[in-house]
N, C-alpha and C positions, 0 to 999 in steps of 0.2 A: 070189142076186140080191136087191139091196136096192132098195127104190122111196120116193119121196116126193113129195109135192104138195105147192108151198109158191107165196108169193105174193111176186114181187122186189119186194127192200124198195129197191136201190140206184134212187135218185132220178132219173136215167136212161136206166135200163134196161142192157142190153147193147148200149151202142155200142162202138163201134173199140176205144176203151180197154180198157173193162171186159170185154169181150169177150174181148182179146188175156189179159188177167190170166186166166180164168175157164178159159181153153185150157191157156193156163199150169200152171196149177193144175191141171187135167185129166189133161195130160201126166205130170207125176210118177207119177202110178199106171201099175200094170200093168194093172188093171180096166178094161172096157169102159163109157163112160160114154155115155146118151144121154139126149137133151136132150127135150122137148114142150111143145109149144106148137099148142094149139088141133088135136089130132089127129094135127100132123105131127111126126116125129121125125125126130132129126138125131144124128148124131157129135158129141158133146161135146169130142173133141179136134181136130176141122177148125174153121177161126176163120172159114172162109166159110160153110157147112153153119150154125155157130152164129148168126152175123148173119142170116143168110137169116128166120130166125122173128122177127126185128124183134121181141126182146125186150122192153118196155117198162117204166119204174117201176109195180106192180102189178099185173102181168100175173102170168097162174097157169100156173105150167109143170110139168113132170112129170121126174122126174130118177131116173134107171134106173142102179144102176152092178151091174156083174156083175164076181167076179175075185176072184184071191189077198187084197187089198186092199182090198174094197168098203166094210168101215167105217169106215175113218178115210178113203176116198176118197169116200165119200157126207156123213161127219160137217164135210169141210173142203170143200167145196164149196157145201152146202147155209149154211154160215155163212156163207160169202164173199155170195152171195147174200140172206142177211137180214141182216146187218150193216155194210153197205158206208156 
């Protein structure tokens, strides 16, 4: 299990779009990805569960990925999110 804290950079946040990408991206792993935001945690591969935390530009969320894949499914996600 790989964890990080980090602060979305994407200007934003996780709306519809970036959202639908961020699932997206989720999806290709076999790793369990989960999402946090202010205590609650969610399925990083549900695009409703994700928006539900009303992600914002600079908001600090917590990103949990467990699995066969968890490095480059934490390393490609975690970018998506600071470099958008």
């Amino acid at each position: 299990m790989l964890m990080t804290k980090l602060s979305v950079s994407i200007p934003r946040g996780l709306q519809a779009r970036n959202t639908a990408i961020f699932v997206s991206k989720a999806c290709t792993f076999t790793s369990d990805v989960i999402i946090s935001k202010n205590g609650i945690s969610m399925d990083g591969k549900k695009i409703m569960k994700v928006m539900d935390l009303h992600v914002q530009g600079g908001d600090e969320i917590t990103l949990v990925v467990s699995g066969d894949d968890e490095k480059i499914a934490i390393d490609t996600l975690r970018k998506f999110l600071l470099e958008q």
